[in-house]
C-alpha positions in Angstrom: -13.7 10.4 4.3 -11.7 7.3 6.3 -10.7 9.5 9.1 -9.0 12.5 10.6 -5.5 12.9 11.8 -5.7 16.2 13.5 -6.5 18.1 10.3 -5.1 15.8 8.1 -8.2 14.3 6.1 -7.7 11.0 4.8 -9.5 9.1 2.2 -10.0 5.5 1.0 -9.4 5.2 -3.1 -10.8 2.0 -3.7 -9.6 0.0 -6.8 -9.8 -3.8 -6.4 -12.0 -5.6 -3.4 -11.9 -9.1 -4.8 -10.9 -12.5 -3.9 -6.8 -12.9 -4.5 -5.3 -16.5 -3.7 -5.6 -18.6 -0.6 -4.4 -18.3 2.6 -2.1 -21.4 1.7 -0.7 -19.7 -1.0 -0.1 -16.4 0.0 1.6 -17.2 3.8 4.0 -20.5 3.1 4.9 -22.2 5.8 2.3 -21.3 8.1 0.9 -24.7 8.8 -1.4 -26.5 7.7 -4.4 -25.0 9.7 -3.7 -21.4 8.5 -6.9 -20.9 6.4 -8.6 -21.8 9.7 -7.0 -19.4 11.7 -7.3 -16.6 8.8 -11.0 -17.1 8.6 -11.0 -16.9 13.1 -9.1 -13.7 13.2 -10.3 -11.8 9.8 -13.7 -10.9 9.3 -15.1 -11.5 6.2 -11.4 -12.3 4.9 -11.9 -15.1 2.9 -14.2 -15.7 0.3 -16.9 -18.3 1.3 -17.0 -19.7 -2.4 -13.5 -19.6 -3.5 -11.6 -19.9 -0.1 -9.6 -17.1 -1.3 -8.1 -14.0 1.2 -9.9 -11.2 -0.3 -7.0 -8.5 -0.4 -8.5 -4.9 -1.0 -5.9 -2.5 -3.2 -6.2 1.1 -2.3 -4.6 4.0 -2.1 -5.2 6.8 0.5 -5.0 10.2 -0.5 -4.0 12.7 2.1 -5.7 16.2 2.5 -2.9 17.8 5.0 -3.0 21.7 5.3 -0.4 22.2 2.8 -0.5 19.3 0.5 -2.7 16.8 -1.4 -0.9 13.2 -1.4 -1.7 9.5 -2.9 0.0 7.2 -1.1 0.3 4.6 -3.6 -1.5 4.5 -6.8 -2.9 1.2 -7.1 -3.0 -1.7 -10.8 -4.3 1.2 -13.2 -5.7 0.5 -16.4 -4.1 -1.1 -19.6 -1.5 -2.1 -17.6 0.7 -5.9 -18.8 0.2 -8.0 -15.4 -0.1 -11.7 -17.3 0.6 -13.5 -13.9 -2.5 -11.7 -12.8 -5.4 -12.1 -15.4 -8.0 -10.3 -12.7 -5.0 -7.2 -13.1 -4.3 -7.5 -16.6 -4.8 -5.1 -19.4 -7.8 -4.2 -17.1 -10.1 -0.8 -17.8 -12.2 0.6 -15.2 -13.1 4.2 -13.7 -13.3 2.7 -10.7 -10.3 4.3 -9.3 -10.9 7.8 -10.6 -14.1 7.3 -9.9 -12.8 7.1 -5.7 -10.8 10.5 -6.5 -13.5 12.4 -7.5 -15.7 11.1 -4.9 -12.8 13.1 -2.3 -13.1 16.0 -4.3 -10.0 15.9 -6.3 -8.8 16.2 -9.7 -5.7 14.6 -11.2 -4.3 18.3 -11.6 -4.8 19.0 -7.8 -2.5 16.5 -6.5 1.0 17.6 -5.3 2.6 14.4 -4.3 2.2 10.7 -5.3 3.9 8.6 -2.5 5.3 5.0 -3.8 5.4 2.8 -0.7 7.0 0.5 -2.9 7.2 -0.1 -6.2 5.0 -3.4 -7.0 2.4 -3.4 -9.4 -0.5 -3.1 -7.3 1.3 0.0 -5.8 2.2 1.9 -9.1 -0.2 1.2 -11.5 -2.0 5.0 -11.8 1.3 6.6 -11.7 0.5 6.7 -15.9 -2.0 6.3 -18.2 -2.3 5.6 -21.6 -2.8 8.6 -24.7 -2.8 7.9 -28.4 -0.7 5.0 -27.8 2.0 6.9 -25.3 2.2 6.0 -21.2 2.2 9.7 -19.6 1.8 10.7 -15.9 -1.6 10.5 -14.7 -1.0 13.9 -12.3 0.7 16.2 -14.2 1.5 18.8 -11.8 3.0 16.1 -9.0 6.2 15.1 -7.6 6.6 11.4 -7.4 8.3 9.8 -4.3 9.8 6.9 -4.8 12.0 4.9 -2.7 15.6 4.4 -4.3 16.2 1.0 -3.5 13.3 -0.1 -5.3 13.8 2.2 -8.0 16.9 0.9 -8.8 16.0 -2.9 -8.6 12.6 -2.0 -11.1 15.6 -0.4 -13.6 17.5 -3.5 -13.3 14.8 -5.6 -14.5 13.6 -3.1 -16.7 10.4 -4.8 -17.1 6.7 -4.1 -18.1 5.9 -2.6 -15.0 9.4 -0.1 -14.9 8.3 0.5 -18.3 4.7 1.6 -18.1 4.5 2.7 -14.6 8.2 4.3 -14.0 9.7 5.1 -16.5 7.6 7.6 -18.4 7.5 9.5 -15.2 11.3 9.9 -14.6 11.5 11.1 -18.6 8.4 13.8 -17.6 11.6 15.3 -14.7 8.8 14.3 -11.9 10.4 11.5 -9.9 12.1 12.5 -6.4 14.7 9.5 -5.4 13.7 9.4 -1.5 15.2 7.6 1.6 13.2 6.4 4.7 13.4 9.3 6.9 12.3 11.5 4.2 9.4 14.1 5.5 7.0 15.4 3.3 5.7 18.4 4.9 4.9 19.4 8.8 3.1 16.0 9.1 4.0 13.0 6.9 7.0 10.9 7.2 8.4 7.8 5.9 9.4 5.1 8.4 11.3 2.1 6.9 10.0 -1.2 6.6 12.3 -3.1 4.0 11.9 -6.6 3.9 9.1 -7.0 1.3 11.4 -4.9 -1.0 14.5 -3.3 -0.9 13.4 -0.2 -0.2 10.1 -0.3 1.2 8.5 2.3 3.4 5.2 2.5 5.8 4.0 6.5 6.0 3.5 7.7 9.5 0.9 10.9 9.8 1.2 13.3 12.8 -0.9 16.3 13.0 -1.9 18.0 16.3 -1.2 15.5 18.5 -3.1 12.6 16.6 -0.6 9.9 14.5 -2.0 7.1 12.0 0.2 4.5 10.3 -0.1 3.5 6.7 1.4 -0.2 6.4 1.7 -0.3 2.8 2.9 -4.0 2.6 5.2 -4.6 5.8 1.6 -6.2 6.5 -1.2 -7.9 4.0 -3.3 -8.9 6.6 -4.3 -8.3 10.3 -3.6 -11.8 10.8 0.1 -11.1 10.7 -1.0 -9.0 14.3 -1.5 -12.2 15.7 1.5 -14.2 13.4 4.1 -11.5 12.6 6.3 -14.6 12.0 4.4 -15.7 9.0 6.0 -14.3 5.9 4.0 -13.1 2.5 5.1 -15.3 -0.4 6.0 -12.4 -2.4 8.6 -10.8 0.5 12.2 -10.2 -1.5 13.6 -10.9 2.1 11.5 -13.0 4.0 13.3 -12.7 7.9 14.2 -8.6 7.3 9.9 -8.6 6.2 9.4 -10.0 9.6 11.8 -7.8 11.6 10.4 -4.9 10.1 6.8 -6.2 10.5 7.3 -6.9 14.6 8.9 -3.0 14.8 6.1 -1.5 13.2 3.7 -3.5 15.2 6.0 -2.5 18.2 5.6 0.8 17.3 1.7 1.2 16.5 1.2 -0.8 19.9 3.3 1.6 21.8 1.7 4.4 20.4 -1.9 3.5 20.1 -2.4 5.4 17.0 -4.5 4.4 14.0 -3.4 2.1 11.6 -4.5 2.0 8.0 -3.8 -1.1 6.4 -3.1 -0.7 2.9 -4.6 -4.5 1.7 -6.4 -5.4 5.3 -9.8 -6.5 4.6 -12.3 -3.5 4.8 -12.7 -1.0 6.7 -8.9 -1.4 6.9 -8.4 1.1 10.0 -8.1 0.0 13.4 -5.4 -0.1 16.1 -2.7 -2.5 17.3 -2.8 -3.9 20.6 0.4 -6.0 22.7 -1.2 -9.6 23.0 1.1 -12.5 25.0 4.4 -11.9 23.4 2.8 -11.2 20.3 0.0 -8.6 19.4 -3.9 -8.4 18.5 -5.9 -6.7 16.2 -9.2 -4.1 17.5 -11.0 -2.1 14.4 
């Protein structure tokens, strides 16, 4: 187990904890020292060998009295990701290998939360039988944000496809707006800006809260630089208004924050730092 929100248990499903693309890459226009100041402020961020950020994908699954929820469902296997060879047609147990670790069984889980719905955030949502994608939890409800849904059936791509589709033809997809609770203790707060329709999860259970960033935030670094946009934001200035009000928010609060791609353990808390704010795990 990650933690405890009041009774809310909350567990780390571990998929991917590899190098990604540099620092250069993955914040543009952050200067031309920002691989220096990613490898000062994030421990063990960056791959010695490679100079790579090493961006973790996980899920966390949510034990709350009433429910059992994944908050986001991570690449999967079999799944067509040619722009990223590492994600691509890849087969591993390693994710349901995490599940059962927590003590759950596909069957068990009532709700599968989509912060978004990008590739790294979808993938499990199906899996592939004899040749057919079908939902991986067959007795959940899958939240998905609207906006995003809607942009995925525009493009009606390999990922809307694989990863969406076959769930809204199973009747198991629930259209949801920020604002949406899920249960006494898990709400979604908006954060669009990386998509249309993005959301961060906010837990609250006797008189403890935690955040989950999904990606209003790739790296703790963005504490320090909220400023610095992600190179795969849809909406590059709304991503950064949305990052400096959750930061606001977790700051003012001091409650945990569970980062959904910080570099490991990826829980720690959000501190106000000279106009900007700070990073303590």
């Amino acid at each position: 187990m990650l933690c405890k929100v009041g009774d809310v248990e909350v567990w780390r499903i571990l998929e991917v904890h590899a190098p990604f693309q540099t620092p250069e890459e993955l914040f543009p226009g952050a200067g031309p020292d920002v691989a220096k100041i990613v490898e000062a402020r994030v421990r063990g961020g960056v791959c010695p060998r490679s100079g790579r950020l090493i961006l973790p994908v996980q899920g966390f699954l949510l034990k709350t009295p009433s429910h059992v929820i994944l908050v986001d469902s991570c690449v999967g296997n079999d799944k067509t990701v040619p722009g990223t060879p590492d994600w691509h047609k890849r087969s591993t147990p390693r994710f349901m290998a995490a599940l059962t670790a927590a003590g759950v069984g596909v069957a068990e889980i009532d709700y599968v939360l989509c912060t978004h719905l990008h590739t790294d955030h979808v993938g499990w949502n199906t899996r592939l039988e004899d040749g057919r994608w079908v939902p991986t939890f067959p007795n959940a409800r899958y939240l998905m944000p609207s906006a995003d849904e809607q942009m995925q059936r525009g493009r009606n791509g390999d990922l809307y496809k694989e990863s969406i589709l076959p769930v809204v033809e199973a009747g198991q997809v629930e259209l949801v707006e920020a604002g949406h609770m899920l249960g006494d203790h898990v709400t979604l707060i908006p954060t669009p800006g990386h998509t249309p329709g993005h959301v961060s999860v906010k837990i609250k259970c006797g008189g403890s809260e935690a955040l989950i960033t999904g990606d209003a935030l790739h790296s703790t670094v963005q504490c320090w630089h909220p400023d610095w946009h992600f190179k795969f934001d849809a909406d590059a200035q709304m991503a950064v208004t949305s990052r400096r009000h959750l930061l606001e928010t977790a700051s003012d609060s001091g409650c945990l924050v569970l980062g959904s791609h910080f570099a490991l353990p990826s829980l720690g808390r959000v501190k106000a730092d000279k106009g900007a704010f700070r990073w303590e795990e």
